[in-house]
C-alpha positions in Angstrom: 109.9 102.2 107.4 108.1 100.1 110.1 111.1 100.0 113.0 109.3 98.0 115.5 105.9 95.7 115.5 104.1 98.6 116.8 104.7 100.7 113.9 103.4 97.7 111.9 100.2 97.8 114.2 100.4 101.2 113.7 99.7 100.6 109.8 97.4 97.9 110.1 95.1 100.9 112.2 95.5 103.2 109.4 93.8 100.8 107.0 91.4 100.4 109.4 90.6 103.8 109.7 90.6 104.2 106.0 88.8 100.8 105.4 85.3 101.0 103.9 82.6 97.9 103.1 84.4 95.6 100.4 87.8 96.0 100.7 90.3 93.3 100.4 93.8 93.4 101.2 96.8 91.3 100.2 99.5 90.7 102.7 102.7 89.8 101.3 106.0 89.0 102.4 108.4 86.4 103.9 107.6 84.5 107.2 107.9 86.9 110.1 107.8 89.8 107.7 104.9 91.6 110.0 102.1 89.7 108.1 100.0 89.1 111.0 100.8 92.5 113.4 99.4 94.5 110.5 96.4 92.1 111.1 96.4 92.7 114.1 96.6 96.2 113.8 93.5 96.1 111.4 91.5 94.3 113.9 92.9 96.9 116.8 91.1 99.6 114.3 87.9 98.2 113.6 87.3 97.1 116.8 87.4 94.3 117.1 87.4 92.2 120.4 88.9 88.9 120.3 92.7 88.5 119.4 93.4 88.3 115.9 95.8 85.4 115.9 97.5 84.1 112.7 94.6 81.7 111.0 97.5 79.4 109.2 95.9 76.2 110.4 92.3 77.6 110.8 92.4 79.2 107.2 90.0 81.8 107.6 88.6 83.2 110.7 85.7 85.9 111.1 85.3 88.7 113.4 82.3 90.2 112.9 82.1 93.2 116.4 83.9 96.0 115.3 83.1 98.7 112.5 83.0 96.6 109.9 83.2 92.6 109.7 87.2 91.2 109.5 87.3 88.3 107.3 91.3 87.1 108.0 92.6 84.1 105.2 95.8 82.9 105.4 96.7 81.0 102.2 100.4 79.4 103.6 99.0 76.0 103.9 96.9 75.7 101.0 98.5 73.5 97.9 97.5 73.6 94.7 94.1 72.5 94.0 92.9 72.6 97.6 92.0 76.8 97.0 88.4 76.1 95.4 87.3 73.9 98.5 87.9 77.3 101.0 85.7 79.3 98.7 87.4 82.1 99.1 86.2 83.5 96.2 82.8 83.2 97.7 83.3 86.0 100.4 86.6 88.2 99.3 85.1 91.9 98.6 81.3 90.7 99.1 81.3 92.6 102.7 83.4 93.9 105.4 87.4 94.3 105.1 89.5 90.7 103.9 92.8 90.2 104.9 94.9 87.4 102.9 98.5 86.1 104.5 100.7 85.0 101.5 98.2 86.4 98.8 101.2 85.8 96.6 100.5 82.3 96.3 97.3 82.3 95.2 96.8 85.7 93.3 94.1 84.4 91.5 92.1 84.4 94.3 92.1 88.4 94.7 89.7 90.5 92.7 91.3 93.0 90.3 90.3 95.9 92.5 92.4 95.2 96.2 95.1 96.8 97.8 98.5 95.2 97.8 100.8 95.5 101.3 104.0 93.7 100.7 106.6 93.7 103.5 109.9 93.1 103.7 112.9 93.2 106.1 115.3 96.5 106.0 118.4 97.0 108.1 116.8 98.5 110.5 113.3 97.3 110.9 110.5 96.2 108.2 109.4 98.0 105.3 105.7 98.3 103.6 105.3 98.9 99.6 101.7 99.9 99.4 100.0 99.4 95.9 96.4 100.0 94.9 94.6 98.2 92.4 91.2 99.4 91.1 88.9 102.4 92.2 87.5 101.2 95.7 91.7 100.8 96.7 92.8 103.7 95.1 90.3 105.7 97.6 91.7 103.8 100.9 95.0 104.2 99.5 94.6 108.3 98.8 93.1 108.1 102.6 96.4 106.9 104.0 
């Protein structure tokens, strides 16, 4: 249970802490499901200094000061056929931690081994479901 949006920065620290080179992370869930504040959260625990701000129009942005380089995607915006010309594929699990908003559009674009945080609204607050697919995620995951 996430009760406020610093539990959810809360969360997005503990992957952080348990991040290691290569991971990739799915972030699913319904606008203003806590998407972003777990980002933010990530980039809080990596140290990172600039803002990590939503990248829905940017697409991706990189922060490369903290422990490890924060690739942040946001697929929202992207329609069908437009995914190849972001070459995401191109830097998802080649280095650092990746975040990807709405994964669940594009699931394709995820390799099979990534870890899977979907959010949703409770009655009282936000929840996370956190799955792990393949070895390197099942380690971060068993770190939590």
């Amino acid at each position: 249970m996430l009760a406020d949006a610093e539990a959810s920065r809360a969360l997005g620290r503990a992957i952080a802490a348990a991040a290691v080179e290569r991971l990739v992370v799915a972030l699913n869930g319904e606008l203003g499901a806590g998407k972003t504040t777990v980002a933010q959260g990530v980039g809080e625990g990596l140290g990172c200094a600039g803002p990590i701000t939503s990248p829905t129009f940017q697409l991706l942005f990189l922060h490369e000061d903290g422990r490890l380089p924060l690739y942040h995607a946001d697929l929202y915006r992207l329609r069908e056929g437009e995914l190849p010309d972001v070459g995401l594929d191109e830097l998802l699990g080649v280095r650092g931690v990746s975040l990807v908003e709405w994964a669940e559009r594009f699931p394709e674009v995820l390799p099979p081994d990534h870890l899977e945080v979907a959010l949703s609204y409770e009655d009282q607050g936000r929840s996370a479901r956190i799955t792990a697919h393949g070895p390197l995620a099942m380690s971060v995951l068993g770190a939590l």
